[in-house]
TORKE-226120 format. One record per residue (C-alpha): y, z, x negated. Coordinates in nm, 4 decimals, padded with zeros to 6 digits. Example, Ala and Ser with C-alpha at 12.3 -4.5 7.8 and 13.67 -1.06 7.14 Angstrom:
# TORKE-226120
NODE/-00.4500/00.7800/-01.2300
NODE/-00.1060/00.7140/-01.3670
# end
This chain:
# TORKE-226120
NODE/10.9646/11.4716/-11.8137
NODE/10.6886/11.6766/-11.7682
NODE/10.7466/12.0482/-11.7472
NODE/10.4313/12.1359/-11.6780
NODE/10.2291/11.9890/-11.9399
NODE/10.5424/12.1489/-12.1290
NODE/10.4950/12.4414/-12.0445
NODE/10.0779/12.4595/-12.1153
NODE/10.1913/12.3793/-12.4572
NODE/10.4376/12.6603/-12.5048
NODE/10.1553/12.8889/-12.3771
NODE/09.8864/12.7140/-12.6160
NODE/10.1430/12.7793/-12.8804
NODE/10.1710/13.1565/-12.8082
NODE/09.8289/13.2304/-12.8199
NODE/09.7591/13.0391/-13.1421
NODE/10.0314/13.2594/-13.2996
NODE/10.2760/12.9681/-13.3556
NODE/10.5986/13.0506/-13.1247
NODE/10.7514/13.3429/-13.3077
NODE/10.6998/13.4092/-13.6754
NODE/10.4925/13.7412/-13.7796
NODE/10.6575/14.0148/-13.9717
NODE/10.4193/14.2706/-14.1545
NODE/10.6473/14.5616/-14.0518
NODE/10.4786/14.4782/-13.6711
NODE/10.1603/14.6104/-13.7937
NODE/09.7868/14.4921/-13.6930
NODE/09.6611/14.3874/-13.3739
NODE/09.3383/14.5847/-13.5227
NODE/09.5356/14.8811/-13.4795
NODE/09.5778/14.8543/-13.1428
NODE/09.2211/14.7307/-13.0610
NODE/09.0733/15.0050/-13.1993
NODE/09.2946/15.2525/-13.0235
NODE/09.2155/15.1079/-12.6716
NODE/08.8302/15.1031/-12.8151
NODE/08.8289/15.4728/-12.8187
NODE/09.0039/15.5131/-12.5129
NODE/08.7790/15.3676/-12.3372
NODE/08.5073/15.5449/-12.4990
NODE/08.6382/15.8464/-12.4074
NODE/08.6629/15.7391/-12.0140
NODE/08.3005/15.6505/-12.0469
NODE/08.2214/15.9747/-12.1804
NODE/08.4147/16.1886/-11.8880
NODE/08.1972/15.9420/-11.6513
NODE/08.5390/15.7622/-11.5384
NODE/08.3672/15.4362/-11.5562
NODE/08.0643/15.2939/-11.6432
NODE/07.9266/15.2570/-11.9823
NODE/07.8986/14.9596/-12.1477
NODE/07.7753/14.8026/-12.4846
NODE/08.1376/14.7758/-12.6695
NODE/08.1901/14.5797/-12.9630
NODE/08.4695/14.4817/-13.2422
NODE/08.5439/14.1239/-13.3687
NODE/08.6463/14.0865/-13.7178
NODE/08.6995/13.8106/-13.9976
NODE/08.4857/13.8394/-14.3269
NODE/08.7035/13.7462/-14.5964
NODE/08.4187/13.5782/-14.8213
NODE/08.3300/13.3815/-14.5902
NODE/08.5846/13.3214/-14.3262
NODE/08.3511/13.4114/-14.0594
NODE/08.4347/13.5829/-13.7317
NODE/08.1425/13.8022/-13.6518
NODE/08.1002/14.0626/-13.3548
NODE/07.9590/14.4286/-13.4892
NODE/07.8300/14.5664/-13.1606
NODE/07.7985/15.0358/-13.1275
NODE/07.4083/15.0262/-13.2153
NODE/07.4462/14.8120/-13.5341
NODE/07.3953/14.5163/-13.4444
NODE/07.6086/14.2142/-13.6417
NODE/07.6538/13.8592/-13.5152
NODE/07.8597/13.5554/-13.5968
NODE/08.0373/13.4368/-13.3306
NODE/08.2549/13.1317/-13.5411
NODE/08.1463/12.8416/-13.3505
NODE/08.3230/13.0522/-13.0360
NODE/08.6041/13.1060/-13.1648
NODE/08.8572/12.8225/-13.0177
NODE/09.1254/12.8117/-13.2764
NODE/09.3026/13.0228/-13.5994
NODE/09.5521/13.3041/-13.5311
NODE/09.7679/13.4621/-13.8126
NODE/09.6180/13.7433/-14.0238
NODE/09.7468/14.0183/-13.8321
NODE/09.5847/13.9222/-13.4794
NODE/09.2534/14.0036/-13.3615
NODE/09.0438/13.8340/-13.1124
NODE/08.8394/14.0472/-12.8730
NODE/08.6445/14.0686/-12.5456
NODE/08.8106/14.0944/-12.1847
NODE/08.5411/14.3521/-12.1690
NODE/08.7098/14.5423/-12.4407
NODE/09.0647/14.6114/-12.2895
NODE/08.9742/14.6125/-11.9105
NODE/08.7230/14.7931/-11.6416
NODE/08.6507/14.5629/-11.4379
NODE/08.5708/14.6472/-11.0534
NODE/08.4139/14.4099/-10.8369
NODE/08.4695/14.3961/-10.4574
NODE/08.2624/14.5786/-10.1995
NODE/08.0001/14.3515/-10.1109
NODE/07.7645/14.6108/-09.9110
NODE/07.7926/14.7143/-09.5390
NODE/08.1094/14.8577/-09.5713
NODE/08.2709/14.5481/-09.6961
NODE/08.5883/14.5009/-09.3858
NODE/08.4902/14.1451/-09.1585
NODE/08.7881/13.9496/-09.1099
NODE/08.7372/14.0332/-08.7334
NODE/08.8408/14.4180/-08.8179
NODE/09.1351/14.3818/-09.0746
NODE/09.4622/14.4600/-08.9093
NODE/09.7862/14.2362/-08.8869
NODE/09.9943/14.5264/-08.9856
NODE/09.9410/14.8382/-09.1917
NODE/09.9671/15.0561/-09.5020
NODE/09.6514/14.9109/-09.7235
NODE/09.6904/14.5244/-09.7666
NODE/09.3526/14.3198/-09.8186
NODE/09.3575/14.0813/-10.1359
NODE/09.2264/13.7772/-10.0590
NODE/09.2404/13.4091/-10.2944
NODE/09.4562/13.2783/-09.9852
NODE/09.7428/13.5810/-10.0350
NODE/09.8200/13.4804/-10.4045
NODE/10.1350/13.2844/-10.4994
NODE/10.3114/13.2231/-10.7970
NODE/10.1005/13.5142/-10.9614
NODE/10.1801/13.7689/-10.7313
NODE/10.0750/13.8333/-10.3659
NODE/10.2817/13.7284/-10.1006
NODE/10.3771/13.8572/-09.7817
NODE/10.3325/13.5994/-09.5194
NODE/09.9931/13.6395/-09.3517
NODE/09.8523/13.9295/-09.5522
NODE/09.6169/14.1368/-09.3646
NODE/09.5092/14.5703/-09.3930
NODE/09.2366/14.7698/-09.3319
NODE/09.2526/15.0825/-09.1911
NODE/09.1907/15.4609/-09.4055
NODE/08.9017/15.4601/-09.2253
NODE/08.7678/15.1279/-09.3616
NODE/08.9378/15.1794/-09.6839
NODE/08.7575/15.5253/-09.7313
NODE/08.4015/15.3513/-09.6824
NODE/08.4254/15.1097/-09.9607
NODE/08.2458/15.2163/-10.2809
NODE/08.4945/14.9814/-10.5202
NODE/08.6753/14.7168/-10.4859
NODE/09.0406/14.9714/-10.4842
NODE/09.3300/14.8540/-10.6060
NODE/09.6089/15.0320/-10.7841
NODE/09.9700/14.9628/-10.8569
NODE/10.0090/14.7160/-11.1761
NODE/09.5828/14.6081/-11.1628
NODE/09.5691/14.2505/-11.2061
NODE/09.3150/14.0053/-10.9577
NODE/09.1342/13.7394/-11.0780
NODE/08.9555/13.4888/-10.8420
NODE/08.5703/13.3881/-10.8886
NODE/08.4902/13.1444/-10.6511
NODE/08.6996/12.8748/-10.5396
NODE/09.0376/12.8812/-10.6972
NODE/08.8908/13.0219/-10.9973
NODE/09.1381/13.1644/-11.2519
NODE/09.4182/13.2108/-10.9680
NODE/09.5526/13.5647/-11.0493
NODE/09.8415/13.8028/-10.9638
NODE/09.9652/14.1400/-11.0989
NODE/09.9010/14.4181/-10.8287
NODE/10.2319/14.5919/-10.7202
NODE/10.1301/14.7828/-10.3630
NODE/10.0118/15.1317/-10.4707
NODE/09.6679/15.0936/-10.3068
NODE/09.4660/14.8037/-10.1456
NODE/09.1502/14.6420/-10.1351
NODE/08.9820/14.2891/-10.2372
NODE/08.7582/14.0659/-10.0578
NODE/08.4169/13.9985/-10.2300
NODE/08.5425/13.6748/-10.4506
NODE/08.7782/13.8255/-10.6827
NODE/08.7341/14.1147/-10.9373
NODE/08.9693/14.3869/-11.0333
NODE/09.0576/14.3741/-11.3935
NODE/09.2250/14.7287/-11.4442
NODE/09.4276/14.6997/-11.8200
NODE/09.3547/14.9945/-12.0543
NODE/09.5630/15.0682/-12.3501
NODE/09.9287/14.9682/-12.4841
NODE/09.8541/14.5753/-12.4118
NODE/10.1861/14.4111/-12.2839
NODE/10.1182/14.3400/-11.9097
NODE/10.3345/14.0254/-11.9160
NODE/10.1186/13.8990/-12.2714
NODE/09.8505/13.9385/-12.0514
NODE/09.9561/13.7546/-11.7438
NODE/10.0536/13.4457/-12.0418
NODE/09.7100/13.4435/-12.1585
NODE/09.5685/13.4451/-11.7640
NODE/09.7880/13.1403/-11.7135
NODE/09.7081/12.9590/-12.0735
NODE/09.5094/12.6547/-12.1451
NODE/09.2748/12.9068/-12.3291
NODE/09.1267/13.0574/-12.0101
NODE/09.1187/12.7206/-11.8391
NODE/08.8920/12.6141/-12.0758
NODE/08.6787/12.9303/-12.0676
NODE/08.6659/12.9088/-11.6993
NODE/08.5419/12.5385/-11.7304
NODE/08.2222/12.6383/-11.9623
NODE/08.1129/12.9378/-11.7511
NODE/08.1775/12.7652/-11.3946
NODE/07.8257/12.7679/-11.2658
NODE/07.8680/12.6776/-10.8764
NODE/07.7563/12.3369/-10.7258
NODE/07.9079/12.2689/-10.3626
NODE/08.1803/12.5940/-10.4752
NODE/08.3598/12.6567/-10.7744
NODE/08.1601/13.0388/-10.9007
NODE/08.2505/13.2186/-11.1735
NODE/07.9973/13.5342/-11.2586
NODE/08.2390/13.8567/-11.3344
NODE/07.9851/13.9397/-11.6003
NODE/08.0422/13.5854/-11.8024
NODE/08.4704/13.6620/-11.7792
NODE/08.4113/14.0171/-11.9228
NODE/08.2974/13.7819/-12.2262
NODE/08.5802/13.5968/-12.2558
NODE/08.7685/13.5993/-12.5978
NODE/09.1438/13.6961/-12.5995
NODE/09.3615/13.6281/-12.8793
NODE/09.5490/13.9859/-12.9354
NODE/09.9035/13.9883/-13.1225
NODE/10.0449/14.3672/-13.2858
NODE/10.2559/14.5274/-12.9898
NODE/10.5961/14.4371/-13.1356
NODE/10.4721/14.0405/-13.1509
NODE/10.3636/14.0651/-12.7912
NODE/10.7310/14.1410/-12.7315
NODE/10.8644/13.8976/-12.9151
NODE/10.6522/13.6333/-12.7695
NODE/10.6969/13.7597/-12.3996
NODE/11.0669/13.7043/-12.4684
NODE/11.0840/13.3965/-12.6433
NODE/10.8708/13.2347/-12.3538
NODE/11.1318/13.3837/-12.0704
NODE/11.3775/13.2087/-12.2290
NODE/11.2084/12.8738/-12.2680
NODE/11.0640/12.8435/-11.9299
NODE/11.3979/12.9009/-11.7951
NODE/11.5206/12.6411/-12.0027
NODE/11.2293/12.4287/-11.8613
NODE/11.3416/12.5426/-11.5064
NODE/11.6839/12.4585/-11.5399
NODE/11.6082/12.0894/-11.7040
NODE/11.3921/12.0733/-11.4403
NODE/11.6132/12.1721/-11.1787
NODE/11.8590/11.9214/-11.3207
NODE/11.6323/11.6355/-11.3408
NODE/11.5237/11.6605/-10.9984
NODE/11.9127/11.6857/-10.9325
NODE/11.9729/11.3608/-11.1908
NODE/11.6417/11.1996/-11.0046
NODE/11.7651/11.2345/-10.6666
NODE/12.1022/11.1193/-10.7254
NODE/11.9383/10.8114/-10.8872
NODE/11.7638/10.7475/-10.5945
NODE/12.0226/10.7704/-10.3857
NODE/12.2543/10.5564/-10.6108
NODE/12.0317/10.2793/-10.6383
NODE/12.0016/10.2500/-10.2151
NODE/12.3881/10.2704/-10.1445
NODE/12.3743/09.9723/-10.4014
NODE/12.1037/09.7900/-10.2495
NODE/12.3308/09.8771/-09.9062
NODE/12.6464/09.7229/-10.1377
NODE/12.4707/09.4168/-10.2243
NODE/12.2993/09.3287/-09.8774
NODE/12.6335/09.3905/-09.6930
NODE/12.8608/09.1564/-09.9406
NODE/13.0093/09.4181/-10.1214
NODE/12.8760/09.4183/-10.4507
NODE/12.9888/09.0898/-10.6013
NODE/13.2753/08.8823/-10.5295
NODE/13.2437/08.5839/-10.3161
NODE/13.3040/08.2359/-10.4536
NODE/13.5096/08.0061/-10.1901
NODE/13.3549/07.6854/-10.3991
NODE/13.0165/07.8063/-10.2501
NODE/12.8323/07.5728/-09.9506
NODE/12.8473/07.8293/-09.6904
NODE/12.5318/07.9739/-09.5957
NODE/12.5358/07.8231/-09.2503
NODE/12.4432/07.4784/-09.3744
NODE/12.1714/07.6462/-09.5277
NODE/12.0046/07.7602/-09.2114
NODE/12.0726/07.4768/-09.0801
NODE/11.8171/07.3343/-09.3461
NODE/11.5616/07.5518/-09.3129
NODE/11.5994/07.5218/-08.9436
NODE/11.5347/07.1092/-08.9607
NODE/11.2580/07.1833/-09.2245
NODE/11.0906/07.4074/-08.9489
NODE/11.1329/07.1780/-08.6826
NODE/10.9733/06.8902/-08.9184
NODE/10.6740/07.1221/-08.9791
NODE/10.6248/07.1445/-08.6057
NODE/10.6762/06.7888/-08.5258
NODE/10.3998/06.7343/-08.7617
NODE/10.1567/06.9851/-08.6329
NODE/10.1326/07.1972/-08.9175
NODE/10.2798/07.4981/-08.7783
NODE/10.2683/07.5828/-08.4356
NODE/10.5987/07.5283/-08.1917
NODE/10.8463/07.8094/-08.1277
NODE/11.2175/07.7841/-07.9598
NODE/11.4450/07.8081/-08.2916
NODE/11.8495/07.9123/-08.3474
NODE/12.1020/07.9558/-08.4967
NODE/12.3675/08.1974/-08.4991
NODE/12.7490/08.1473/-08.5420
NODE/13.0626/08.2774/-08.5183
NODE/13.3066/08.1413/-08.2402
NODE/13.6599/08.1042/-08.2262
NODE/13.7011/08.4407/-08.0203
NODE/13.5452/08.6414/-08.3255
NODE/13.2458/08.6613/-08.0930
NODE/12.8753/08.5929/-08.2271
NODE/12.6583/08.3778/-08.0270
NODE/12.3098/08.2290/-08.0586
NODE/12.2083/07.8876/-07.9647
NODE/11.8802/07.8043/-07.9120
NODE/11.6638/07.4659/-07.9201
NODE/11.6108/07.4573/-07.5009
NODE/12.0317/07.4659/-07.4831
NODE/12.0320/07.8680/-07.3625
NODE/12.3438/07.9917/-07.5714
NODE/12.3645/08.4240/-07.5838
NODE/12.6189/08.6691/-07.7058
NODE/12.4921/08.8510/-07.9379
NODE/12.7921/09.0210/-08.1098
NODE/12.6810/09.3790/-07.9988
NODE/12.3424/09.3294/-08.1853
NODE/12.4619/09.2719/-08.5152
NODE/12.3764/09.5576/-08.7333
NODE/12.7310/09.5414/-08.9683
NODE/12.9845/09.3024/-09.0824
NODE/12.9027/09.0254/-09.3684
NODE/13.2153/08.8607/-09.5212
NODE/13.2826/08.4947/-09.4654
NODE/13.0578/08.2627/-09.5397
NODE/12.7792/08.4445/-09.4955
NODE/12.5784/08.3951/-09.1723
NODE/12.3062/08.6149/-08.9567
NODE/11.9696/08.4513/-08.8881
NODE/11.6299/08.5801/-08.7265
NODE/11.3146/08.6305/-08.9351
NODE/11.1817/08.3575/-08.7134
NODE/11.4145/08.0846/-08.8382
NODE/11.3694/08.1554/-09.2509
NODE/11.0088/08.1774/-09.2415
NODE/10.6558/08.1467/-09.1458
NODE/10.4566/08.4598/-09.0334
NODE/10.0602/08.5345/-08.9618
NODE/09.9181/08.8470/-08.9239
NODE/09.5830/08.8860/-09.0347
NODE/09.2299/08.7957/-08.7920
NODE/09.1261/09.1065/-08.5674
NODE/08.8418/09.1834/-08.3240
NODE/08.4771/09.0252/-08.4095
NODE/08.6190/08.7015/-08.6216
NODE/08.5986/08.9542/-08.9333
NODE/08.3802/09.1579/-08.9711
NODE/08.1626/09.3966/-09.2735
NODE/07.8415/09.2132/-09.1328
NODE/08.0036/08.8879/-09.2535
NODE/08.1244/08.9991/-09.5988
NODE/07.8880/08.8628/-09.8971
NODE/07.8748/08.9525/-10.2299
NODE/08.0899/08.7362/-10.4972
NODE/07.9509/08.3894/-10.5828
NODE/08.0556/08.0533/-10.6273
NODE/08.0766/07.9658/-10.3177
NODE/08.2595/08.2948/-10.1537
NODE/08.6927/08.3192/-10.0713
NODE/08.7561/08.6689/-10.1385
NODE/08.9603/08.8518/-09.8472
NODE/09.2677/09.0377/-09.9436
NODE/09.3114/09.4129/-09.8919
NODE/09.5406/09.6675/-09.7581
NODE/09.5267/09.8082/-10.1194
NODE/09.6463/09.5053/-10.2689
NODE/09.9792/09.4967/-10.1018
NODE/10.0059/09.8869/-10.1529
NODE/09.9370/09.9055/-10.5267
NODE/10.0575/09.5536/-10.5586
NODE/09.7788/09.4693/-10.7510
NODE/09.5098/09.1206/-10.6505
NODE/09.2446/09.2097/-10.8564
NODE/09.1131/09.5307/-10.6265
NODE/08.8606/09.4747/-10.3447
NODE/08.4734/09.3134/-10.4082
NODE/08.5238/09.1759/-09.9719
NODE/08.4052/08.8118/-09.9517
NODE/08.3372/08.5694/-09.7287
NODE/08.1279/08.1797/-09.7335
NODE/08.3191/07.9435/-09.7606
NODE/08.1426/07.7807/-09.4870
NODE/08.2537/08.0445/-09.2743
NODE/08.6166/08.0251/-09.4366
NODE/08.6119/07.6160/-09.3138
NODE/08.4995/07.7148/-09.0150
NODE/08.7183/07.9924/-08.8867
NODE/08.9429/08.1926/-09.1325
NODE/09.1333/07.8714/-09.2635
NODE/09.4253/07.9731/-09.1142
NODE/09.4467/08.3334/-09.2810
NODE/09.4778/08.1980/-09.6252
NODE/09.7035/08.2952/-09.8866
NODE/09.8632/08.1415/-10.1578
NODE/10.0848/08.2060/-10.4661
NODE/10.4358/08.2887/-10.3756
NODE/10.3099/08.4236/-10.0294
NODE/10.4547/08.7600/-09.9458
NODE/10.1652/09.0232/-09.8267
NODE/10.2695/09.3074/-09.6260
NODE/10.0882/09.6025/-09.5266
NODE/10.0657/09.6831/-09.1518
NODE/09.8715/09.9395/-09.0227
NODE/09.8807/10.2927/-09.1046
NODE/10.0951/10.2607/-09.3939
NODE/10.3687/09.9608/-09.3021
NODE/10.6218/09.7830/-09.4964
NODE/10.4578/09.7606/-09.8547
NODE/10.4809/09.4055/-09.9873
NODE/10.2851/09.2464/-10.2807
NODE/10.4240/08.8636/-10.4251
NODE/10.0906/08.7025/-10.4944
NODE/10.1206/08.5740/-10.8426
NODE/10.0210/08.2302/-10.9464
NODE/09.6554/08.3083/-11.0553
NODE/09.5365/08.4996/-10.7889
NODE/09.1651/08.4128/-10.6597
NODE/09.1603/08.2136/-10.3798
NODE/09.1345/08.3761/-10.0182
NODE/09.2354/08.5304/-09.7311
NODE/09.3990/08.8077/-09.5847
NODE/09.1900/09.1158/-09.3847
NODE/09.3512/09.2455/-09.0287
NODE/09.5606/09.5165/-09.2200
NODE/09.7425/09.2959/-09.3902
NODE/10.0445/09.0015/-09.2682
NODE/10.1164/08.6898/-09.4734
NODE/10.5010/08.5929/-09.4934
NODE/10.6038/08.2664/-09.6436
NODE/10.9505/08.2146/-09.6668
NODE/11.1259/07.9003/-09.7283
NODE/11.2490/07.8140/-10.0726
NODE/11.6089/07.8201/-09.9933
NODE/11.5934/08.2340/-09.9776
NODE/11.6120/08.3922/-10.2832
NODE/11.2392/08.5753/-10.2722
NODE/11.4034/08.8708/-10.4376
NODE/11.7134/08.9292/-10.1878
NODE/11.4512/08.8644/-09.8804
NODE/11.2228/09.1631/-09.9997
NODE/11.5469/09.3967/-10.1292
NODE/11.6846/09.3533/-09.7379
NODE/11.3388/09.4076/-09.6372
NODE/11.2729/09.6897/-09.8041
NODE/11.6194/09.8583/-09.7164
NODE/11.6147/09.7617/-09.3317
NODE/11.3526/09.6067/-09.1579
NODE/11.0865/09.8067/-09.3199
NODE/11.2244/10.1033/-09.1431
NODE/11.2826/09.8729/-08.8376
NODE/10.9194/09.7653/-08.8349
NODE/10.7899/10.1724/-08.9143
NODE/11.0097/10.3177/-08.6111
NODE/10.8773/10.0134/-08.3812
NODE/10.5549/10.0405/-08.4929
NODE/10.2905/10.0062/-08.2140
NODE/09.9448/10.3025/-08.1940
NODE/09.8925/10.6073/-08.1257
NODE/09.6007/10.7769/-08.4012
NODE/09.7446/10.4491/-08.6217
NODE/10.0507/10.2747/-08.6061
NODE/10.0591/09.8872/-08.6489
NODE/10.3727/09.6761/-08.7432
NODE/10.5210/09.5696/-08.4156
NODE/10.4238/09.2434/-08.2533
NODE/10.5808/08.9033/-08.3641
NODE/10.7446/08.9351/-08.0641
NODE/10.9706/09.1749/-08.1469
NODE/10.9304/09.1448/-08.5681
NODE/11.0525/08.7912/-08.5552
NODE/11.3659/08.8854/-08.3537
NODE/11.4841/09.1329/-08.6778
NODE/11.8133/09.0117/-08.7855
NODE/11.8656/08.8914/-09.1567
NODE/12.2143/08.8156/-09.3441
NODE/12.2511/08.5439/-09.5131
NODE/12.4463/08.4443/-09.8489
NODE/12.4680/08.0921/-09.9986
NODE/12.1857/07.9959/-10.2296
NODE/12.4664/08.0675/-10.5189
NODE/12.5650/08.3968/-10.3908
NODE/12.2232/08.5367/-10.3810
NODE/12.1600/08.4170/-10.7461
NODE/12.5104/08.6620/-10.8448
NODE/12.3673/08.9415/-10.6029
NODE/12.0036/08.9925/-10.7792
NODE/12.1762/08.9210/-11.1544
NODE/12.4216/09.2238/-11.0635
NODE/12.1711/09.4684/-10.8655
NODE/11.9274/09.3756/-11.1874
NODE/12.2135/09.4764/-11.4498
NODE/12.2535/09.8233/-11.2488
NODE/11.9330/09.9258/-11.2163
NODE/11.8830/09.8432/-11.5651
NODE/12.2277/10.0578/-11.6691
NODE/12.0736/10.3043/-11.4801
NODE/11.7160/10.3059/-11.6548
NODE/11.8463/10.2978/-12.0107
NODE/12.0495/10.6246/-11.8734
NODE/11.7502/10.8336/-11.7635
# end
């Protein structure tokens, strides 16, 4: 669920006049225009701030054409601004209209970061001190009276709202310290007349101002917004009593919002956590009955083991001292290797595993590479794509699990003649290892043929594992394994085979591996349909 795409629409909603239904007994939103009109005609006159060219926007009912009828006369239709229809009773008008705006001190006088204070009466309102739409405490600066006395503008009073012109442009708060100042990239915009401040602060956070914001953003390496072109921006304006209603209405739906929210994160959590204890259930034995009709799993090592050694004999993998672990009558575990050496290893197991399930090391179930490093691969060697290129395999590719991405290729004279060795194939298990370890990819049956690049490790593991328990004990265990032993300093790298190969691996029968991916597929599934 998204809440806050949710919640853009509940404030695009409000402003188009479509949350709460209108009632004539509210009155006219030209009411209340008008009345904040003269008001501020009447500051202008006392000279308590500066005059400006004011203007009303109405509808013509003949034509059903918004025009603006500016003080000297002047008429102009303005429908191709206007975003979207409000009800009859609304008005649209100018920013301009219902707030003096009051830029920041940018002359001399303006306080250098050097001379603001870390503790004081008169806080400084910078972008950085905005949260949530109000300032926050941590790290807030002051200036002193004496600085505070120099500035020409840029004051702030108690309930002024700051809006933010360069950088995080449209990031606003309601003022609530009874004086302060602000730094030269946001504006004051100081409220005049009966306008709810809370309708307000929902039209500063709307979808409506985004968009103005986006068609008057005229900076190149920084966001800049000119305080002249948001005095022109249009604001739809509800009767008093609607305001009300709508401020209202909105509390209570965003809390709802929250409180989903809150309890899908809960729900989300929970699910997360629920599916790892089952993963935990199913790689310890404990989430499907055992079968005593199945072969036990320690003639099925014992397979893999002889098809390892046969691969060696022949030369097509290279020689390594194999084992196998077993159980002996003194409930002790022990590991027997191919040179005779026999080791007691019952301290090193991880956890129990019921009977008829054996341990085994990475080494024994599988065959490893890691991809080339140093000069043998290089971005002076890569070509583009052609007929006669291999492509290499990416980081990337194991990450977003995904064998289309990358354009890296390499001859295929060059392949023949060193990078034979790195090649992958479907069924082959890529893993990510450096900088962000652990993340495996199955290559599918139609990848493009190639190779893999020094972030990445191959893993092939013999047919008699079921792929999909290998990668869910994986995943689980020796991913964090291989992430704590990870080996670098400004990047970590998977550890060396030396110690990867050593990780220890249960081991169900072929049959009991089948049950354990049917049942952790069911309960995932269960828990899908339940979201």
């Amino acid at each position: 669920m998204n809440t806050e795409l949710l919640k853009k629409k509940i404030l695009q909603l409000a402003m188009q006049g479509k949350l709460v239904e209108q009632d004539e007994s509210d009155g006219t939103a030209e009411e209340l225009i008008n009345q904040i009109l003269e008001e501020k005609k009447k500051l202008m006159a006392e000279g308590k701030i500066k005059k400006e060219k004011l203007s009303r926007i109405y509808k013509n009912p003949t034509d059903n054409h918004y025009y603006e009828k500016f003080e000297d006369g002047k008429i102009i239709d303005i429908s191709n601004l206007i975003p979207f229809s409000i009800p009859n009773n609304w008005s649209w008008t100018r920013l301009k209209s219902i707030f003096q705006f009051i830029n920041g001190d940018r002359g001399k006088n303006y306080p250098s970061k050097e001379k603001l204070l870390i503790d004081g009466k008169i806080p400084f309102i910078s972008a950085i001190n905005m949260e949530n739409n109000s300032v926050k405490k941590e790290g807030l600066l002051f200036v002193s009276d004496e600085q505070y006395n120099k500035l020409r503008t840029g004051k702030l009073q108690k309930n002024d709202f700051v809006f933010c012109l360069r950088g995080s442009l449209g990031k606003h708060c309601k003022y609530n310290y009874d004086t302060g100042a602000i730094a030269s990239s946001l504006v004051i915009l100081r409220k005049i007349g009966e306008i709810l401040d809370d309708y307000i602060s929902l039209y500063l956070d709307s979808p409506l101002i985004t968009q103005e914001i986006n068609s008057t953003n005229n900076g190149t390496a920084q966001p800049n917004l000119g305080a002249r072109d948001v005095m022109e921006y249009l604001i739809p304006v509800p009767p008093l009593q609607e305001q009300c209603k709508i401020v209202k209405k909105i509390e209570n739906l965003i809390s709802n919002i929250n409180q989903i929210e809150k309890s899908f994160g809960i729900i989300n959590a929970n699910k997360k956590i629920l599916k790892a204890k089952i993963i935990d259930l199913a790689i310890k034995g404990k989430l499907t009955q055992q079968l005593s009709t199945d072969e036990p799993s320690s003639k099925l090592i014992e397979k893999i083991v002889d098809e390892k050694h046969k691969l060696m004999k022949e030369g097509k993998i290279k020689k390594e001292n194999l084992s196998i672990i077993y159980k002996d009558d003194d409930n002790q575990f022990y590991e027997k290797f191919d040179d005779g050496k026999i080791v007691n290893i019952t301290k090193e197991l991880p956890f129990k595993i019921p009977t008829g399930w054996s341990w085994s090391r990475l080494r024994n179930i599988g065959i490893y590479k890691k991809g080339p490093f140093g000069s043998s691969l290089i971005k002076d060697m890569f070509v583009p794509k052609s007929n006669n290129t291999i492509k290499v395999y990416e980081q990337k590719n194991a990450i977003n699990k995904d064998y289309t991405l990358g354009n890296y290729y390499i001859t295929k004279q060059y392949f023949e003649q060193a990078m034979r060795g790195f090649e992958v194939e479907p069924g082959d298990i890529i893993v990510s290892c450096a900088g962000t370890i652990g993340e495996t990819y199955i290559l599918p049956s139609d990848i493009e043929k190639g190779i893999i690049n020094q972030a990445l490790m191959k893993m092939k593991i013999f047919n008699n594992i079921n792929i999909d328990f290998f990668l869910m004990y994986f995943d689980q265990i020796l991913k964090k394994e291989s992430i704590k032993n990870g080996k670098g300093t400004a990047m970590k790298n998977i550890p060396p085979f030396a110690v990867f190969k050593e990780y220890l691996i249960p081991i169900p029968s072929q049959e009991e591996q089948e049950r354990i991916i049917e049942k952790k597929i069911s309960i995932f599934n269960y828990i899908k349909t339940a979201e």
